[in-house]
N, C-alpha and C positions, 0 to 999 in steps of 0.2 A: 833585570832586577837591580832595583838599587840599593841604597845603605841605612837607611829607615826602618827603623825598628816602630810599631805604632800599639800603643798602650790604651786598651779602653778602661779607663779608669783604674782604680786599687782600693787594697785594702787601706785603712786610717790606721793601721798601727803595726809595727811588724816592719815587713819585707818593701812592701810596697815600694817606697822613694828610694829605697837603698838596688832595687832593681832597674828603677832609671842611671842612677850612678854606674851599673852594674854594666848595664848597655854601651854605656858613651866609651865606658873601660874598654868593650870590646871592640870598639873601632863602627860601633853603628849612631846614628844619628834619630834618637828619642822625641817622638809627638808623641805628649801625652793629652788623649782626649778626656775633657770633662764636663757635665755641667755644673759645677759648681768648686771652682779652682781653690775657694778658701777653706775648704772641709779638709787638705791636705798640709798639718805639718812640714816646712821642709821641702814644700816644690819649690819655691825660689832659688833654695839652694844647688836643686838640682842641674839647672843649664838645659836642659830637658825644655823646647820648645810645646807651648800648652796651647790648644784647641779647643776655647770653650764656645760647645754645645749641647744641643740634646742629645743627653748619650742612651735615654729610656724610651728612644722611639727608633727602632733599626732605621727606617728611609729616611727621616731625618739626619742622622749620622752616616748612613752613607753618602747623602746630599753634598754633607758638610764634610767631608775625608776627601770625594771627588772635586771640590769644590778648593779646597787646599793645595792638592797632587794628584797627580798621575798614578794608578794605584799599582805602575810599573816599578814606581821609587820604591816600595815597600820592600824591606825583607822579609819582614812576618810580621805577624798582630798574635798580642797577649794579654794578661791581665793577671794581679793577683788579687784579682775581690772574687767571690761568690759570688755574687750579682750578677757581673758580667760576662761568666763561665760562655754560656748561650749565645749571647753576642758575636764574642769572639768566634765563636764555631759559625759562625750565620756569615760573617765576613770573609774570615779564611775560607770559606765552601764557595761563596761567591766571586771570589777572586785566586783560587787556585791554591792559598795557602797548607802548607801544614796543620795538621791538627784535630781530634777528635768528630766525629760526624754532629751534627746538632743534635738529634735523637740520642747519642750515647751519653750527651753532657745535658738533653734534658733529664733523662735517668736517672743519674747523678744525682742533678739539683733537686730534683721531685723524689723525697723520703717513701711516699705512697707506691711511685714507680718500680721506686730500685726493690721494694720488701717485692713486686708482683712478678719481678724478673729472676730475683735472688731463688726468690720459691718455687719457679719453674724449673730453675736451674739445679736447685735440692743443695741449695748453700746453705749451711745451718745459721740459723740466726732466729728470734724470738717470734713467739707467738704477736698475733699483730690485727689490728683492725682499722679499717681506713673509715671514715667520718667525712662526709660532704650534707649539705644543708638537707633539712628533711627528710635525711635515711636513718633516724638513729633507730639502734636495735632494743631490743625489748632484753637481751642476753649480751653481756658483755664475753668472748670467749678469751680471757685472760682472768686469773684471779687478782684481788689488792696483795699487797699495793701493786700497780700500775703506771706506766708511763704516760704522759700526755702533749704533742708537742705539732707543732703547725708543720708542712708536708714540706715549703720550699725558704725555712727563712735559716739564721747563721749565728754564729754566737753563741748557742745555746739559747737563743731568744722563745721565750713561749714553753721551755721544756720545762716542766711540772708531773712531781711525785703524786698520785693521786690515791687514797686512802679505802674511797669509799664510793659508791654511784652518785652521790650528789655531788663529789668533788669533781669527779670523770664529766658527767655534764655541766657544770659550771665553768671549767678550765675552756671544755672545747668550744660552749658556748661563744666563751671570749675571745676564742681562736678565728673563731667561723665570721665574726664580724668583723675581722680586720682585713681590710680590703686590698689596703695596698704597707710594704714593707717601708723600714727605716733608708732606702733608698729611692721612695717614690712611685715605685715599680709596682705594678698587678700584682697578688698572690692568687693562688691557684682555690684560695679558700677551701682547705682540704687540712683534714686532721690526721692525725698516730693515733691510736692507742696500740700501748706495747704494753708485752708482759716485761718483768722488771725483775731481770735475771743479776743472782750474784756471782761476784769476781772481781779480780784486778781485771783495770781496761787500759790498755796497749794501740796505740797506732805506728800500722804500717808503712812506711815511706817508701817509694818504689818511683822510679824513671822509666816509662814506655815509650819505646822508639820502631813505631814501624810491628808493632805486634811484639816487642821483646820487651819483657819486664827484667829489670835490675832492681831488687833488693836491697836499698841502703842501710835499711836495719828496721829496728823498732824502738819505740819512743814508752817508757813508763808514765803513766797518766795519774795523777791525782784529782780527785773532784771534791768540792766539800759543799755547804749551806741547803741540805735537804732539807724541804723538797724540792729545791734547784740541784743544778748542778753545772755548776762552777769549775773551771779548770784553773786548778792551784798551783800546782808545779808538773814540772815535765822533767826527765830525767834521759838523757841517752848517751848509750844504750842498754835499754834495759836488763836488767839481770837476769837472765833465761839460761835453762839447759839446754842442748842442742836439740831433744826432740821436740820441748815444748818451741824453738823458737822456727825450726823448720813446717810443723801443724799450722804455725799462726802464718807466713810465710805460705804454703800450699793451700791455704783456704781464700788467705786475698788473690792470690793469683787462677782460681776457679770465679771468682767474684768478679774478678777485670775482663775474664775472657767473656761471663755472662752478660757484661753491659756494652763488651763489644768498646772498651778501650783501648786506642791502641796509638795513641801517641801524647806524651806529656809526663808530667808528676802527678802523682797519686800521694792520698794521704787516707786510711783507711782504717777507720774505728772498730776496735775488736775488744769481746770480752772471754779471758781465761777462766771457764766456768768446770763444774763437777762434769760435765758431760764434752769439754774440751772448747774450744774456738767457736765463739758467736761473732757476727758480723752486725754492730750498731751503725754503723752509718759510713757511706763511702763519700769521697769527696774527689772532682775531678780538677785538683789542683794542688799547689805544696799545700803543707799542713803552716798554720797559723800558730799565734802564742809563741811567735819567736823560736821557734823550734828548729827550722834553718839553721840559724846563727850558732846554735846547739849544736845541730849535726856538723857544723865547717868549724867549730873547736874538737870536739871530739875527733874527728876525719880527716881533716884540709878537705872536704869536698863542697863545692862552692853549688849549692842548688838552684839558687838565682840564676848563676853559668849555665848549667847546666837545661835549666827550662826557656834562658832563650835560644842554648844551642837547635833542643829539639825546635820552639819553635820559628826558626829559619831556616830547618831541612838538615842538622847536620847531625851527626850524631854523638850523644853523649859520651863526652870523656869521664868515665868514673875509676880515681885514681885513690885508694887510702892511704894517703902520706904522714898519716897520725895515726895514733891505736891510742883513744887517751876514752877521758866521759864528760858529760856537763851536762848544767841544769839549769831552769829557768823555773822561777820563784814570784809570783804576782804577789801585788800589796794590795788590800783589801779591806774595807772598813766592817768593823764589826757592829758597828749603832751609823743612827743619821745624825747630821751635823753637818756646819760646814768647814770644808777641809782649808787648816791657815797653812799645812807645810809636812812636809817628814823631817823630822828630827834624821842624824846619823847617817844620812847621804854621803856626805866628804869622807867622812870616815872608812865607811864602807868603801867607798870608790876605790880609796887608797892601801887595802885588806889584799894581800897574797892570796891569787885564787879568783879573785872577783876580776869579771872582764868586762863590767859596767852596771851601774844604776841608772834608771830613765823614770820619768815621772810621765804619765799619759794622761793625769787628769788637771784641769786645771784651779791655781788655788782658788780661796775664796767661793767655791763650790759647794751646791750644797750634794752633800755622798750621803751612802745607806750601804744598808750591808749587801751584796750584789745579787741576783739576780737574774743577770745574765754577762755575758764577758765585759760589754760592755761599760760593766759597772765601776773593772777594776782601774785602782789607780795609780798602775807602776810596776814597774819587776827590776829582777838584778838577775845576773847571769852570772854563774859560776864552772869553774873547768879544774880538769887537772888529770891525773894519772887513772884513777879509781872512781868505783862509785861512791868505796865509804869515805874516803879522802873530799868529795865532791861535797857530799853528803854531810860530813862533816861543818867543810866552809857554811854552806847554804844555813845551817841552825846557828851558825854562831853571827851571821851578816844578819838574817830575820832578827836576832834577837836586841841587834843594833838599832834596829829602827825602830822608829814612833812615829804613831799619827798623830800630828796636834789638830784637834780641834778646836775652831771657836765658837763660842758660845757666850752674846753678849758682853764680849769684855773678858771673860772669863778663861784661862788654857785647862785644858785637860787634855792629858798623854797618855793614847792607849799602844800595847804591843801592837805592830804593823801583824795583820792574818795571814 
């Protein structure tokens, strides 16, 4: 075995490139595969040797991996996109790696799957109905409002509050026709309809290594712009009593054993409802929205570490060298226009508490109010002892900023959302 750490692809905002960084730190030597090298922020910087190919057609990318090296050089193979969850299982199986079986991370990926495995396994989680082309039912078994949302894509893309039956059939209609996702990729052309249960909603952060789950805590979730739903801030760790946070805690870990995960990070969407812990959507990889970065102020626990430890066979060191909290805060336009800048950036930066401002969208752009993650255009991170202390910062740094838009010549400064 060699010192090659091999990356199929990542996410575009987040963890992603700071996990090639992450790698070289550790003494391994990063291929990052991709087809399309310029869609990444920041890989130049990385020193991260790049591989561009077809990364959406398995034997082509194994062609091109065999074709580079010996697949003895390898430590392990990972990823932090959604996309290439699958992938990566289809190689490590191929080649003897670490790492979830393909079937457990299709599960995962496939929304439709996991509700048909959850509900054998008698996980509580919403009422639900699966939509493929030409099955629609005469009886919806959820009452409005209702959920609506594509079976394998990310982001929150496609997920729509739906009011009424002509809503429910127009959303999925539009769902059913999209064939292939914002990566290029097949979709499974398969719909949700979910009943559209109330609560605060919570995700679970958890390390599998070899069948053992570790607990790294729970993440407070904000969503706003209904009938989307938009992740607006993240707060960890979130403010729980111990029985509610052990229920939320024993129902993902009945969830992981039902999909038959048993090595990696988890990041697992829950809702605190009158009838206790639902299960909105599991995800077979770290949680996104910079939530990381989150957890390793609050903690010292470095999850990036952590995810390539397990995937090269070794196992997870989880050490709490901190007892603190922090938050992450997206900027967000609340009208369309086009975006000339954020006012109150420097300022911010330079704010007790604040552990950076970052801009993800680019200026001169034309923005709307979002839609899905992809919409947003920025966040700031906050830390410190407490939540209300956090909490604190994060209203007084939002209240700093402005979106300037342009408009023919014209400025107009709105509050940043």
């Amino acid at each position: 075995m060699g010192n090659i750490l091999l990356f199929i692809e990542s996410n575009t905002t987040g963890s992603g490139m700071q996990a090639l960084h992450q790698a070289r730190k550790m003494g391994f030597s990063p291929i990052f595969t991709t087809g399309d090298p310029s869609r990444y922020r920041g890989l130049g910087e990385t020193s991260a040797e790049v591989l561009t190919c077809d990364t959406n057609r398995l034997e082509s990318l194994i062609k091109a991996i065999e074709k580079r090296l010996n697949p003895q050089e390898i430590s392990g193979i990972t990823t932090t996109s959604d996309f290439y969850l699958e992938t990566v299982a289809a190689l490590a199986q191929r080649w003897g790696f670490p790492g979830n079986t393909p079937e457990t991370v299709r599960i995962c990926r496939n929304k439709a799957e996991t509700r048909r495995v959850l509900q054998q396994a008698d996980v509580p989680q919403p009422k639900y109905m699966i939509i493929q082309s030409g099955n629609w039912p005469e009886v919806l078994p959820v009452d409005f409002p209702c959920i609506v949302k594509p079976a394998d894509d990310s982001g929150s893309n496609g997920v729509f509050m739906c009011r009424n039956q002509d809503e429910v059939k127009n959303q999925a209609a539009r769902l059913l026709e999209i064939t292939h996702n914002i990566r290029g990729q097949p979709t499974v052309q398969t719909v949700l309809i979910e009943e559209y249960i109330e609560g605060q909603e919570y995700s679970v952060e958890m390390l599998t290594y070899k069948g053992e789950s570790v607990c790294i805590g729970i993440t407070e979730k904000k969503t706003v712009g209904i009938p989307y739903f938009i992740e607006s801030r993240h707060m960890f760790p979130a403010p729980l009593n111990k029985a509610k946070k052990e229920e939320l805690e024993k129902v993902v870990r009945t969830a992981l054993k039902a999909v038959g995960f048993d090595n990696g990070p988890s990041h697992t969407e829950v809702k605190w409802t009158k009838n206790g812990c639902q299960v909105i959507e599991m995800n077979a990889r770290l949680a996104g929205g910079m939530i990381p970065q989150a957890i390793q102020l609050a903690t010292g626990i470095d999850l990036l570490q952590e995810q390539i430890r397990i995937a090269v066979g070794q196992s997870p060191r989880v050490t709490w060298s901190k007892k603190g909290c922090a938050g992450v805060k997206f900027l967000m336009a609340e009208r369309e226009g086009v975006l000339s800048g954020i006012n109150g950036i420097e300022i911010v930066r330079q704010m007790k508490g604040v552990h950076c401002v970052e801009m993800t969208s680019d200026f001169f752009k034309r923005i709307q109010p979002p839609e899905n993650s992809y919409h947003r255009l920025g966040f700031f991170i906050a830390y410190g002892e407490d939540y209300g202390g956090v909490s604190k910062v994060m209203k007084e740094a939002e209240a700093r900023l402005k979106i300037e838009y342009w408009n023919g010549g014209e400025w107009d400064d709105r509050p940043a959302q």
